[in-house]
C-alpha positions as a Python dict, from the first residue, in 0.01 Angstrom:
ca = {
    (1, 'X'): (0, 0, 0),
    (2, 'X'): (334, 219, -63),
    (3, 'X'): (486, 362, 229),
    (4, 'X'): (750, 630, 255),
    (5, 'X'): (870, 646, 672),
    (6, 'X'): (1125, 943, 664),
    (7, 'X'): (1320, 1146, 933),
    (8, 'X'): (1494, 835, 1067),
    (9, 'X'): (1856, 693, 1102),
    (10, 'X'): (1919, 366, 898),
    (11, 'X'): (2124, 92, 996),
    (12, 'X'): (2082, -106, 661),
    (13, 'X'): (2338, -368, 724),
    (14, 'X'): (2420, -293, 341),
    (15, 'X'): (2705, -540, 171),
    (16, 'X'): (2690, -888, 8),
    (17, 'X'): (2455, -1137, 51),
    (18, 'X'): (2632, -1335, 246),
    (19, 'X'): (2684, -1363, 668),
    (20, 'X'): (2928, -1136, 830),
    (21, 'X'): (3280, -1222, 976),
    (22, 'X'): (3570, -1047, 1080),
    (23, 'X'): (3596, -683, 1084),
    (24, 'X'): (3247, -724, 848),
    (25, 'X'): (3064, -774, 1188),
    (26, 'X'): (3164, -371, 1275),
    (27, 'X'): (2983, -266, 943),
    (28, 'X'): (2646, -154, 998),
    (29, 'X'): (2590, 93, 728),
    (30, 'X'): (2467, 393, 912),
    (31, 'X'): (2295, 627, 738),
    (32, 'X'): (2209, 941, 923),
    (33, 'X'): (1888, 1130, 778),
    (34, 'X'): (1757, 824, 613),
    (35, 'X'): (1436, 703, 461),
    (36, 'X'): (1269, 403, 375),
    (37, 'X'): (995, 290, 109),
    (38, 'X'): (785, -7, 137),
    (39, 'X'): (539, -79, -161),
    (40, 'X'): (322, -443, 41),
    (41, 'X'): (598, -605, 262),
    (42, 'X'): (891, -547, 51),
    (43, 'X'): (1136, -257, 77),
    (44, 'X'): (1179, -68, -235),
    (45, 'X'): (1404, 141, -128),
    (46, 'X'): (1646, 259, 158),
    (47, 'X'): (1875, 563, 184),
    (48, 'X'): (1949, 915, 207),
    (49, 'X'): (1581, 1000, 224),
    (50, 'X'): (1702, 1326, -118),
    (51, 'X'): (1729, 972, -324),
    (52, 'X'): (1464, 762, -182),
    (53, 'X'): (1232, 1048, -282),
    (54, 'X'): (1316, 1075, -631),
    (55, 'X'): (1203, 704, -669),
    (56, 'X'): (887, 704, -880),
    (57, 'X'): (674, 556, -634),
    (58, 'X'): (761, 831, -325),
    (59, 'X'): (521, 1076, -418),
    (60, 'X'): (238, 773, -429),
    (61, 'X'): (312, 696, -113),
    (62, 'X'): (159, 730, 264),
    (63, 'X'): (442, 943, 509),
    (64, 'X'): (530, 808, 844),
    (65, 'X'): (731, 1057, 1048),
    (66, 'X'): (998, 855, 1228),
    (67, 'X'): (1092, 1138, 1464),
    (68, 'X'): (1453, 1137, 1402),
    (69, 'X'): (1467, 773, 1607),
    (70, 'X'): (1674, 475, 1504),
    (71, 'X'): (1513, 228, 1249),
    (72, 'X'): (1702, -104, 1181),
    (73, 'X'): (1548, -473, 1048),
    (74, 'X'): (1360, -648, 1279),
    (75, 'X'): (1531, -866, 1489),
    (76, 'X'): (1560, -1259, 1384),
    (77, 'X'): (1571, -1467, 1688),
    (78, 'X'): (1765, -1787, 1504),
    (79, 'X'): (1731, -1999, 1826),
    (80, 'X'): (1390, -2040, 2062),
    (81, 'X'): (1187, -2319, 2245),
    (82, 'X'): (878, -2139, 2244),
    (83, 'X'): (678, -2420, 2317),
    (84, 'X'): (603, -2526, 2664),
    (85, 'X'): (269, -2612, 2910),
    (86, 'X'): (455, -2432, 3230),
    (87, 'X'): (772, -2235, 3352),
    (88, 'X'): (1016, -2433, 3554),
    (89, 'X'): (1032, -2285, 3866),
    (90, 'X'): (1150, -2513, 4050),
    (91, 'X'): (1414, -2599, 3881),
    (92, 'X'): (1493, -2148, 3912),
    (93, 'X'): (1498, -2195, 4259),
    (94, 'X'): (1679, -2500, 4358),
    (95, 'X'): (1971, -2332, 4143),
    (96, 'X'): (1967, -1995, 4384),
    (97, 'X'): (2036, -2295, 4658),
    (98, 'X'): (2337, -2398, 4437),
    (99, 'X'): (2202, -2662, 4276),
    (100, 'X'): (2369, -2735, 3903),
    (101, 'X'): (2207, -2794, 3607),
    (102, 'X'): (2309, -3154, 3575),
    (103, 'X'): (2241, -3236, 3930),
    (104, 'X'): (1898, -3092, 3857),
    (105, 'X'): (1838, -3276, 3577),
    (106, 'X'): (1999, -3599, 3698),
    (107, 'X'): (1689, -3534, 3978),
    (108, 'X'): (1386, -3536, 3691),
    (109, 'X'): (1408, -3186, 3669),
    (110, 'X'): (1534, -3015, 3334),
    (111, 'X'): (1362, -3070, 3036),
    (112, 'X'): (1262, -3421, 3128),
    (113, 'X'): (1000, -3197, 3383),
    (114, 'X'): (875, -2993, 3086),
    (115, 'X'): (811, -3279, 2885),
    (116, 'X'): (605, -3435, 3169),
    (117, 'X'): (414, -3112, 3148),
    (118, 'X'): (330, -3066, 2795),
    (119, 'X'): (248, -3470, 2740),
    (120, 'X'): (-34, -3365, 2928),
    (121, 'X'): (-102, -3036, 2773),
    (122, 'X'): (-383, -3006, 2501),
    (123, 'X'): (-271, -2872, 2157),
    (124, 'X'): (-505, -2604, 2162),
    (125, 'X'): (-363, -2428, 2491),
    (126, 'X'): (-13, -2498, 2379),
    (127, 'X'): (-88, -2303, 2034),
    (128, 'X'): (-312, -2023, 2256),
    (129, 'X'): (45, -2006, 2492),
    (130, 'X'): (244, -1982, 2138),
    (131, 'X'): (50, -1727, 2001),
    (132, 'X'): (43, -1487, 2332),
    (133, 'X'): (427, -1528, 2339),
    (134, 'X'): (450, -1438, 1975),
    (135, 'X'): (316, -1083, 2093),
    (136, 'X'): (563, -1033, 2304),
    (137, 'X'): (859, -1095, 2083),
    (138, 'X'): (723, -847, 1885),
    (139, 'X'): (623, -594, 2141),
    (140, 'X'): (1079, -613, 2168),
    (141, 'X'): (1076, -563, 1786),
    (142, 'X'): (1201, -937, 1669),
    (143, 'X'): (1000, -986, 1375),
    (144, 'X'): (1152, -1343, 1283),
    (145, 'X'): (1191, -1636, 1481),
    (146, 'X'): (1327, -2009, 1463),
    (147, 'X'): (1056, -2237, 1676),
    (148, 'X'): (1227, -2548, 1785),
    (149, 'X'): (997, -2873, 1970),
    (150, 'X'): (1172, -3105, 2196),
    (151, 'X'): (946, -3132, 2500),
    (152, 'X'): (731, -3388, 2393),
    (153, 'X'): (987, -3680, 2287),
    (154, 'X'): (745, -3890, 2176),
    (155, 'X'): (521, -3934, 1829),
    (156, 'X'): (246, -3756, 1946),
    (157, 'X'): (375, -3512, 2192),
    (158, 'X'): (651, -3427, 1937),
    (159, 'X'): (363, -3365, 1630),
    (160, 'X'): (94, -3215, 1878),
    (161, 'X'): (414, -2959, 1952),
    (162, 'X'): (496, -2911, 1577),
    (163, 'X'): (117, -2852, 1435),
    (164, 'X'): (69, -2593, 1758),
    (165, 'X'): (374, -2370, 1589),
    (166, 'X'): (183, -2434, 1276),
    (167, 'X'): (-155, -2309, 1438),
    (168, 'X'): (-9, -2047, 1635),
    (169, 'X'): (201, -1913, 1333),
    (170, 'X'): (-121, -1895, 1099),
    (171, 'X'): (-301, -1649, 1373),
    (172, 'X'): (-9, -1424, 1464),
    (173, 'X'): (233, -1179, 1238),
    (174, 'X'): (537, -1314, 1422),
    (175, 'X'): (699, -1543, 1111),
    (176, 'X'): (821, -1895, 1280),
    (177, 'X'): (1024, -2138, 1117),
    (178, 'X'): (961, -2458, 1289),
    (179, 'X'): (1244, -2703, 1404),
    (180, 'X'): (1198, -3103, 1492),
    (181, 'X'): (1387, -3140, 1739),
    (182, 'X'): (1296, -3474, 1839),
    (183, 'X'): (1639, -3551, 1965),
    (184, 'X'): (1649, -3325, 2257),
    (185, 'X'): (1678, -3602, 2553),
    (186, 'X'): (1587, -3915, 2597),
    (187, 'X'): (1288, -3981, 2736),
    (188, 'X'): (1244, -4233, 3040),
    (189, 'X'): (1062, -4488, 2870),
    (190, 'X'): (1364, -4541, 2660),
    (191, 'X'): (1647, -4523, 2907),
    (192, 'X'): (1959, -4702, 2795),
    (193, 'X'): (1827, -4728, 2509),
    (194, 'X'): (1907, -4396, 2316),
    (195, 'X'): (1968, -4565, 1958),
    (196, 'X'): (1568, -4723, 1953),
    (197, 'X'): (1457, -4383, 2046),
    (198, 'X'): (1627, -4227, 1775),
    (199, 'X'): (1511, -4529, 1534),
    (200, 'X'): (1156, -4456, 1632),
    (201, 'X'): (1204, -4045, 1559),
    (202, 'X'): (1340, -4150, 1171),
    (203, 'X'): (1091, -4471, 1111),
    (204, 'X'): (798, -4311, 1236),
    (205, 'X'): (799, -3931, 1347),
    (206, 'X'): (973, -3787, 1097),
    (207, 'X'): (763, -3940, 795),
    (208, 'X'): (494, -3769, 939),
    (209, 'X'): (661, -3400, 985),
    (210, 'X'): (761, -3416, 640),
    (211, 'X'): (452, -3551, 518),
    (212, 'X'): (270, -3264, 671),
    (213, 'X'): (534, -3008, 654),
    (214, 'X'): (572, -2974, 973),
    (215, 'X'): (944, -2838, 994),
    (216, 'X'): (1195, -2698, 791),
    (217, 'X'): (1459, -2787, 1018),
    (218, 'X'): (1579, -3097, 1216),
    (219, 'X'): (1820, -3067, 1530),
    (220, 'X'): (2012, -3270, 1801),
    (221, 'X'): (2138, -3212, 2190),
    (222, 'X'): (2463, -3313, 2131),
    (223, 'X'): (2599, -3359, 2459),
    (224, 'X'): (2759, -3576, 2707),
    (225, 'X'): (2474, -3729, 2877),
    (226, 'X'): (2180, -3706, 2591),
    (227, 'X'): (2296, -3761, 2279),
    (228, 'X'): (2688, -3880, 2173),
    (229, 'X'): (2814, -3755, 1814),
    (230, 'X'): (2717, -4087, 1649),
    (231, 'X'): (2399, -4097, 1799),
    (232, 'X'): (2310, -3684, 1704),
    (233, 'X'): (2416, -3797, 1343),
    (234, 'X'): (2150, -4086, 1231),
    (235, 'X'): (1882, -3834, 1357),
    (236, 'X'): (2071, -3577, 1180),
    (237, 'X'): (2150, -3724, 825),
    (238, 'X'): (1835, -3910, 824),
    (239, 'X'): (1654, -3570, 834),
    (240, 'X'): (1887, -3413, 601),
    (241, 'X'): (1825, -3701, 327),
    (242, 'X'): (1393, -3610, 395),
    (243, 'X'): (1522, -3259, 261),
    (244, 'X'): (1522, -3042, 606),
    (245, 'X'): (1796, -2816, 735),
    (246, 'X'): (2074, -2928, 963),
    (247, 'X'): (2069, -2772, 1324),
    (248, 'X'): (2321, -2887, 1590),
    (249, 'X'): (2303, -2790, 1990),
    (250, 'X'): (2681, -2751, 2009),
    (251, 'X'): (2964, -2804, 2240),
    (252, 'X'): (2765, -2663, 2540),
    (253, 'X'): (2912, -2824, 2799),
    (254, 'X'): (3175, -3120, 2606),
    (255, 'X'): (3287, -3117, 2274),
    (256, 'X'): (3185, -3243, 1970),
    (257, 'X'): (2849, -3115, 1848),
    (258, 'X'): (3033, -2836, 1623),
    (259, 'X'): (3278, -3109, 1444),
    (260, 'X'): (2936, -3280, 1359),
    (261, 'X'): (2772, -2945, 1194),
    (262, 'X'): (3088, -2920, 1016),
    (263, 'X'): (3119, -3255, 877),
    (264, 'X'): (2694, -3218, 802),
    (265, 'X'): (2718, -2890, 671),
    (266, 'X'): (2510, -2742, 928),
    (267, 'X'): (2308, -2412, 840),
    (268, 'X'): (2468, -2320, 1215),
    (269, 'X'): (2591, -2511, 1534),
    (270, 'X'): (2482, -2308, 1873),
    (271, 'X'): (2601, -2247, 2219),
    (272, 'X'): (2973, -2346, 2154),
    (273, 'X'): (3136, -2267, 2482),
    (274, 'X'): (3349, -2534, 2470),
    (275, 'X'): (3458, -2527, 2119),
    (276, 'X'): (3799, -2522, 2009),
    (277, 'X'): (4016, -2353, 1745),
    (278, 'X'): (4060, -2704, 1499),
    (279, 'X'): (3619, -2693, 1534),
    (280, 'X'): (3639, -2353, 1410),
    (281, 'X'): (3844, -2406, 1143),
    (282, 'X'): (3603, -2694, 1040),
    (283, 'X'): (3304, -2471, 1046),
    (284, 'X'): (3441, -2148, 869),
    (285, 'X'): (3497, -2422, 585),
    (286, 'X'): (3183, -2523, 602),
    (287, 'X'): (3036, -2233, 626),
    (288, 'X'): (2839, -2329, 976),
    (289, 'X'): (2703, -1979, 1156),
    (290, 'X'): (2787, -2006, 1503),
    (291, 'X'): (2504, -1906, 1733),
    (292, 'X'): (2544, -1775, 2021),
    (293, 'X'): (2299, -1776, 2326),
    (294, 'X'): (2446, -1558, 2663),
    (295, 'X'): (2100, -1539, 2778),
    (296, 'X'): (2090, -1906, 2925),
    (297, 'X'): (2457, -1841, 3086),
    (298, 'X'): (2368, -1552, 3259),
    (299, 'X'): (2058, -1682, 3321),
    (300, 'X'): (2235, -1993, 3475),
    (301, 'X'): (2455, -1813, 3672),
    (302, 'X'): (2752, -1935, 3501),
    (303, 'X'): (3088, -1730, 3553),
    (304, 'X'): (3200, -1852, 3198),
    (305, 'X'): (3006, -1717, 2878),
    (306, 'X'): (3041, -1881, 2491),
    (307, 'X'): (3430, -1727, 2385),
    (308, 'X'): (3289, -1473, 2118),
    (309, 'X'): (3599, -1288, 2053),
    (310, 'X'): (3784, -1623, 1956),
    (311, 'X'): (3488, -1708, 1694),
    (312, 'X'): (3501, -1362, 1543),
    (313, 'X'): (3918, -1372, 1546),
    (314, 'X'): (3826, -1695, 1403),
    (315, 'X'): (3664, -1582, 1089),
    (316, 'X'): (3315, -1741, 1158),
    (317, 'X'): (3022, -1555, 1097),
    (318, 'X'): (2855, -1499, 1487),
    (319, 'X'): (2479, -1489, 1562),
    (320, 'X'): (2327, -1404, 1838),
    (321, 'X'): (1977, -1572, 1976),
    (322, 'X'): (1752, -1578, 2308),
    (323, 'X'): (1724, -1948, 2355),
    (324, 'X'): (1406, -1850, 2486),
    (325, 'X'): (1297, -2186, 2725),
    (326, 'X'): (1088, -2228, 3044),
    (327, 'X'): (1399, -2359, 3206),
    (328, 'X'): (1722, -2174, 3149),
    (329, 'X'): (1635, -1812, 2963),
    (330, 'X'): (1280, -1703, 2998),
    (331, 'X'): (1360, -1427, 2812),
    (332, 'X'): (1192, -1288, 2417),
    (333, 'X'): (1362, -974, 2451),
    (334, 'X'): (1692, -984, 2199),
    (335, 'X'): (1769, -608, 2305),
    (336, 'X'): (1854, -761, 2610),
    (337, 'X'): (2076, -1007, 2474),
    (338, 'X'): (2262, -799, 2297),
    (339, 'X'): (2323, -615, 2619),
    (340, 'X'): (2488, -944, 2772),
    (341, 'X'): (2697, -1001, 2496),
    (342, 'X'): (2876, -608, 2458),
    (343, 'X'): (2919, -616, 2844),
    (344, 'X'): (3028, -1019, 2888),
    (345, 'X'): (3145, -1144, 2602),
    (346, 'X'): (3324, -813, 2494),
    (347, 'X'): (3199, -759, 2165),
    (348, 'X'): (3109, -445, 2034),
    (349, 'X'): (2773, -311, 1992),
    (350, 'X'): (2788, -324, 1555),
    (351, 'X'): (2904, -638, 1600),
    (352, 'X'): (2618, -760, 1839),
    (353, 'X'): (2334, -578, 1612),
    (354, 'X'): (2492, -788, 1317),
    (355, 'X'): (2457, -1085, 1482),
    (356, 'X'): (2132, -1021, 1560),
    (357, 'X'): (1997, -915, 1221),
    (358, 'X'): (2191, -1026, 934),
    (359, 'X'): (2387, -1293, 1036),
    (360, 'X'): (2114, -1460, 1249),
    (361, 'X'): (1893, -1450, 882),
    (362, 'X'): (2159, -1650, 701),
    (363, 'X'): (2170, -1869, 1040),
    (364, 'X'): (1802, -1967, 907),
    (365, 'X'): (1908, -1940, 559),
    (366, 'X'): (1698, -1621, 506),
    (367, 'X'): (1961, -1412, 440),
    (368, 'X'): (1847, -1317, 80),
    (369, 'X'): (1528, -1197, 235),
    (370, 'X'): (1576, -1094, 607),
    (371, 'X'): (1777, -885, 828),
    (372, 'X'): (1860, -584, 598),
    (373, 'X'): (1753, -278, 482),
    (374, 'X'): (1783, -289, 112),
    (375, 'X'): (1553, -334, -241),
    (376, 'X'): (1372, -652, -238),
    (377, 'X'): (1439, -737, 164),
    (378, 'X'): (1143, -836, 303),
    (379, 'X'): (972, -503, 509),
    (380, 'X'): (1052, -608, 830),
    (381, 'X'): (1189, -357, 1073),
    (382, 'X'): (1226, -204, 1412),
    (383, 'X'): (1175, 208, 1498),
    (384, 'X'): (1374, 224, 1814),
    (385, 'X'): (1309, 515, 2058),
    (386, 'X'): (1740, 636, 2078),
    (387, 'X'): (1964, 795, 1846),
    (388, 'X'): (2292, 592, 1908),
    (389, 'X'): (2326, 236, 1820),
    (390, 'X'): (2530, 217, 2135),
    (391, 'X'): (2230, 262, 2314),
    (392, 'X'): (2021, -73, 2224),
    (393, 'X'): (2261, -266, 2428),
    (394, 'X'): (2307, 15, 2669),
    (395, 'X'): (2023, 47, 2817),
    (396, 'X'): (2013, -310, 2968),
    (397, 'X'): (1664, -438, 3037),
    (398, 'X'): (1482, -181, 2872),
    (399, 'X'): (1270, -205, 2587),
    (400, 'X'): (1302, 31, 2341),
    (401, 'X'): (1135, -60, 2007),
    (402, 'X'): (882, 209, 1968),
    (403, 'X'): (731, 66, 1618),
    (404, 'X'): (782, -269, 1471),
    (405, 'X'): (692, -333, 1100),
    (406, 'X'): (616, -700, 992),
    (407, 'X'): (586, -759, 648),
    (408, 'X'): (545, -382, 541),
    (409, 'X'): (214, -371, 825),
    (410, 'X'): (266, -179, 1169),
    (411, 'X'): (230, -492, 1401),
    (412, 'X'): (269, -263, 1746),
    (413, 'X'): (353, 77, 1820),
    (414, 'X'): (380, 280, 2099),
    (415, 'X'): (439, 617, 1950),
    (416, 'X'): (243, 793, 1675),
    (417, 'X'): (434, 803, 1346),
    (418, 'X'): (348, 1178, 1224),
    (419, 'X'): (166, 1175, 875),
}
């Protein structure tokens, strides 16, 4: 069906098809009294809505009245572990006592407690607990997002996790790109033993995710106290040579994980709060997308927040994500993320909705297809109820997508688009 939604303000995100750096990141290609025309889910067109009109198909096509509102792409949430049998509140409230992370951990909280949970979980209610979430990512207007496992840690807690985001994925418009990340601790039935955990992931888990494609992406908690550099990289390669994207958890709290993207080629390395100029240097080479997640800081109650203003000065393309978890940001909505990074990580609100549209795509290696407003881009978009960009990251913990398109269909609404 052709679709012609006029009487909006674009930000098409219009340039190359590549990810954003620099002064890029402030381009957002505003277009004020804009129109867009979808023929299925693809865009046909986007522009001054005089020249999208004079396209052959306009006059073929249904109107939608966007009541002068802002309309961007959809948001692509490049980082998420969606998966999970229960929240972790304990873990929320031992911190408001002062308890850290580590000490929490150290204590069988942390992710060791949600894998506890969901080894016990059915795959049925894990995929009915995907597929509710997946509504309300939406409902915020992110139409795209990366879907990572990693609480299971074992063969069949790690493939009952993976074929759940396959389930949950068929049954929902929310796209999710599924991540093995098998490599996320190690579990307690391998303590001290890290290297015959990871030998059991690559001899007999990952066979099995590729053998069902399961994944498109493999990653590693590269940190002091799960997984050292070496260790991160036979999980790593090995699921590189079985033909999946390289993820890397990043330099979160020691360094490290980003020199590994680097020297892997990683589609992106995330967190990076304690990466360092020489890392950067690595990964602008490499072209590695440095993802960002402020959600889990603030969430945390950290004082310190990833250094985005050195990445951009740095000339590597920034994305931002939720890092949506039951333990340390229970938070889908990437509106308010971008309000946490304008107001603690000073940058500006362009550069924030680029991160969270274009360069997050290419962070997922979608960026031929996702995350602008242009011929041929998949019909994926947000109607958001302000006129000023400014005002997405603004008004912090509001939600303001009014209309979210997935795939060229309206997926949730709540406003009436004027025929």
């Amino acid at each position: 069906m052709k679709q012609l939604l006029v009487n909006a303000d674009l930000l098409t995100f219009s340039g190359p098809d590549a990810p954003r750096s620099g002064p890029e990141m402030r381009s957002v290609g505003l277009v004020r009294g804009g129109a867009v025309l979808m023929d299925g889910d693809k865009i046909v067109s986007a522009g001054l809505r005089d020249l999208v009109q004079r396209h052959p198909d306009a006059g073929k096509a249904r109107i939608l009245d966007a009541g002068g509102r802002l309309l961007m792409p959809g948001f692509v949430d490049s980082h998420t572990h969606p998966v999970f049998a229960e929240p972790r509140l304990k873990d929320y409230a031992l911190r408001s006592q002062g308890r850290t992370y580590k000490e929490i951990a150290a204590e069988g909280g942390g992710i060791l407690s949600s894998v506890r949970a969901l080894r016990g979980a059915l795959g049925e209610d894990l995929a009915h607990a995907l597929f509710e979430r997946a509504r309300r990512f939406l409902e915020c207007g992110t139409t795209t997002i990366e879907a990572k496992s990693g609480y299971g840690l074992d063969a069949a807690s790690e493939l009952k996790t993976l074929r759940a985001i396959s389930a949950a994925s068929a049954a929902t418009p929310l796209e999710m790109l599924p991540t093995f990340l098998g490599a996320h601790a190690v579990p307690p039935e391998y303590a001290g033993r890290a290297k015959d955990y990871l030998k059991m992931l690559c001899g007999e888990v990952l066979p099995a995710v590729v053998r069902e494609g399961l994944a498109r992406f493999v990653d590693a908690f590269c940190e002091e106290g799960y997984f050292s550099e070496e260790e991160a990289e036979l999980f790593l390669r090995a699921g590189k040579e079985a033909g999946l994207g390289v993820r890397v958890h990043a330099d979160q709290f020691s360094r490290g994980g980003s020199r590994l993207a680097a020297r892997l080629g990683a589609l992106s390395a995330d967190h990076l709060d304690r990466v360092e100029d020489e890392d950067l240097r690595r990964m602008k080479e490499a072209g590695v997308v440095a993802v960002l997640l402020p959600g889990s800081n603030h969430f945390l109650g950290l004082c310190d927040f990833p250094p985005a203003r050195k990445i951009i000065d740095a000339g590597v393309p920034l994305a931002l994500a939720t890092d949506f978890n039951p333990g340390t940001c229970p938070c889908w909505n990437m509106q308010e993320i971008l309000s946490i990074a304008v107001s603690r990580m000073r940058m500006t609100p362009e550069e924030a909705l680029t991160a969270a549209t274009v360069n997050a795509a290419h962070a997922l290696g979608l960026g031929k297809t996702h995350g602008r407003l242009s011929p041929g881009m998949q019909a994926d978009m947000v109607l958001l109820d302000c006129e000023d960009l400014r005002e997405v990251p603004y008004w912090f913990g509001a939600n303001l997508a009014a209309a979210v398109f997935k795939r060229g269909a309206l997926v949730h609404s709540t406003t009436e688009l004027r025929i």
